[in-house]
C-alpha positions in Angstrom: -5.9 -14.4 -5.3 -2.6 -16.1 -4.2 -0.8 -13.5 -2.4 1.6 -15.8 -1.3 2.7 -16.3 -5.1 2.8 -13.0 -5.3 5.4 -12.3 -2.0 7.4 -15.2 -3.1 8.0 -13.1 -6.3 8.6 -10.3 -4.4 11.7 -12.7 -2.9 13.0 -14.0 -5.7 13.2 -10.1 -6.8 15.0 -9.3 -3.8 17.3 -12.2 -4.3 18.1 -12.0 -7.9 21.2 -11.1 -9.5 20.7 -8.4 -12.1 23.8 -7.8 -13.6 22.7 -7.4 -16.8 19.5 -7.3 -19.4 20.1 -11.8 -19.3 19.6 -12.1 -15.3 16.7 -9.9 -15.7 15.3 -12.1 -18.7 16.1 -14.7 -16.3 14.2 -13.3 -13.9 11.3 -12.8 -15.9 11.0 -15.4 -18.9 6.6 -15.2 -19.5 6.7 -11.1 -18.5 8.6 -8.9 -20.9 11.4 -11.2 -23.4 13.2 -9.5 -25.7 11.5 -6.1 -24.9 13.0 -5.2 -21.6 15.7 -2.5 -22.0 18.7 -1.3 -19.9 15.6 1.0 -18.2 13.7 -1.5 -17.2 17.1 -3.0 -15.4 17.7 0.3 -13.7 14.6 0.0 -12.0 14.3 -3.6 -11.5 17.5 -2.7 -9.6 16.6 -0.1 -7.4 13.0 -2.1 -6.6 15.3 -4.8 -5.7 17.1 -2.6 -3.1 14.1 -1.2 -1.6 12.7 -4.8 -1.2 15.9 -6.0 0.8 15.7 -2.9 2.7 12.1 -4.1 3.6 13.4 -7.8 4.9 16.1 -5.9 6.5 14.0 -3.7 8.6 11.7 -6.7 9.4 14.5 -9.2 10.2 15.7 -6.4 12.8 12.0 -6.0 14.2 11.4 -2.2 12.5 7.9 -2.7 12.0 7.3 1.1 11.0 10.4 1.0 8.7 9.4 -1.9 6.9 5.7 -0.6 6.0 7.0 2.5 5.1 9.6 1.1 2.5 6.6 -1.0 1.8 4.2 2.3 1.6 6.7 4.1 -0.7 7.1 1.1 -3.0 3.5 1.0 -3.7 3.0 4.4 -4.4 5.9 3.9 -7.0 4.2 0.6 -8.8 0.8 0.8 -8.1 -1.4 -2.2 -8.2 -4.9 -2.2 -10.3 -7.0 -5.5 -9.8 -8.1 -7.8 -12.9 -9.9 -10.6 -13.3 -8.6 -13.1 -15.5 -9.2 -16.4 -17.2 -8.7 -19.0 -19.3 -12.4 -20.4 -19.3 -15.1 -18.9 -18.2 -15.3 -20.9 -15.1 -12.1 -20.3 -14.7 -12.2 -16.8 -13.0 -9.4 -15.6 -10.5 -8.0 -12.0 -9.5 -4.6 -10.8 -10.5 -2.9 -7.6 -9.2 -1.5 -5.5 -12.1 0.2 -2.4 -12.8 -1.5 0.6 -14.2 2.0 0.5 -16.9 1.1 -2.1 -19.9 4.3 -3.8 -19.8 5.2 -7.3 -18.0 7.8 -5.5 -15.8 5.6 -3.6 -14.0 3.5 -6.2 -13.6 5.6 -8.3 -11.8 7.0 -5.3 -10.0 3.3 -4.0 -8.8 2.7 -7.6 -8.1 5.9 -8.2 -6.1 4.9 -5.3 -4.1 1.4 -5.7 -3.1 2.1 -9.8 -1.9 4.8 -8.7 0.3 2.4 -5.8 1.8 -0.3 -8.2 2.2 2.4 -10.9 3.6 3.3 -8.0 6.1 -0.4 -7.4 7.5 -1.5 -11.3 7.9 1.7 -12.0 9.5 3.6 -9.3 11.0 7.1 -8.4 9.5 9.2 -10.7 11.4 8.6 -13.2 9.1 10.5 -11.5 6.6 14.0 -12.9 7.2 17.6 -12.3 6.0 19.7 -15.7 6.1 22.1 -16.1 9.1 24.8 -17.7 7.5 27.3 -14.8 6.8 28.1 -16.1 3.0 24.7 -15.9 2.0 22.3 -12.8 2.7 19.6 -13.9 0.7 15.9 -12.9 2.1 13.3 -15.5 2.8 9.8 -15.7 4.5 9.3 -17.7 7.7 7.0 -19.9 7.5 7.6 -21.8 10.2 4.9 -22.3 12.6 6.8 -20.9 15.6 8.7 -18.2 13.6 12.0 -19.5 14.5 13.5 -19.7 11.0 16.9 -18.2 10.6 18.3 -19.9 7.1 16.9 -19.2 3.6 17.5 -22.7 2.4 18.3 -25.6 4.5 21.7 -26.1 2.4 22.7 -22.5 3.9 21.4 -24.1 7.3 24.2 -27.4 6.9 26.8 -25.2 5.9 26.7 -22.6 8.7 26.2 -25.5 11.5 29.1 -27.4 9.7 31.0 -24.8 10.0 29.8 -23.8 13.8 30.8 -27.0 14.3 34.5 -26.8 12.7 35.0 -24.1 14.9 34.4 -25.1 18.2 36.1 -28.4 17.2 39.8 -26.3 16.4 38.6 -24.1 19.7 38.7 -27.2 21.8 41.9 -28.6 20.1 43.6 -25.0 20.7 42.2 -25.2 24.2 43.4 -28.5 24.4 47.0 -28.1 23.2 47.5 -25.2 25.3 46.6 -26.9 28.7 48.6 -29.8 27.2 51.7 -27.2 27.0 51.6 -25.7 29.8 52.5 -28.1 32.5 55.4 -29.3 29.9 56.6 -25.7 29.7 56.2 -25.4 34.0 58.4 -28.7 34.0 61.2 -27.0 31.5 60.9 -24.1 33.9 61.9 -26.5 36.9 64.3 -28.2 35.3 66.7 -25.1 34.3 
């Protein structure tokens, strides 16, 4: 079973834009089609919340928080374990929902990944993305667990912009030491 599949959907849940029945198609293209309804959105939506509320509490080190969003989501989409295949040797496990639809699939799915994710590696690898323009969620997988970006184009664009600033901080500290002995000299002159 890959649970890390599994989390990954859980983050590109937590990261989607549901606006309307298309971003959840979108979202889901071989699990429901044409079938989802404006009730399946409601509750894609508010299982989107509680999973950003999840990397939220990890990201600020609330370990208990975090596994009891976590706890409370999988009472709400409960997982049951299938084995599937498309050969006979090709056996593997899936986690699915006890609901018969592809939405609750995903959703139970979603769910139990980022639970396992939690317990093999701690919930400070869930991660909300530093750079203030963003806010996407992400799972560090870095080997020291020092990621703070979700993508490495939201990592260029905050540093460029660290960088901008710093630059127009030393210019502003440089034109005002500049000034300052020109506006002592005025103040000698008069």
């Amino acid at each position: 079973m890959d649970f890390d599949a599994y989390a990954r959907t859980g983050v590109d849940l937590a990261n989607a834009r549901l606006d309307d029945l298309d971003d959840l198609r979108t979202l889901l293209p071989d699990w429901a089609g044409d079938e989802l309804t404006d009730r399946d959105l409601s509750l894609f939506r508010r299982a989107r919340k509680r999973l950003r509320e999840v990397f939220i509490h990890g990201n600020a080190g609330r370990d208990a928080e975090a596994v009891e969003e976590l706890n409370t989501l999988l009472e709400v989409h409960p997982v049951q374990p299938r084995i599937s295949g498309h050969d006979a040797g090709d056996w593997h496990m899936h986690v699915t929902s006890r609901a018969a639809n592809g939405g609750a699939e995903y959703l139970a799915g979603a769910v139990w990944g980022l639970a396992v994710w939690l317990c093999e590696y701690g919930s400070s690898r869930f991660g909300v993305c530093a750079d203030e323009r963003c806010g996407n969620v992400y799972l560090d997988t870095s080997s020291n667990c020092c990621r703070r970006f979700c993508s490495e184009r939201c990592a260029t664009r905050s540093h460029v912009a660290a960088h901008r600033a710093r630059k127009r901080a030393a210019g502003d500290d440089r034109n005002t030491a500049e000034a300052a002995p020109q506006q002592e000299n005025l103040a000698s002159v008069s």
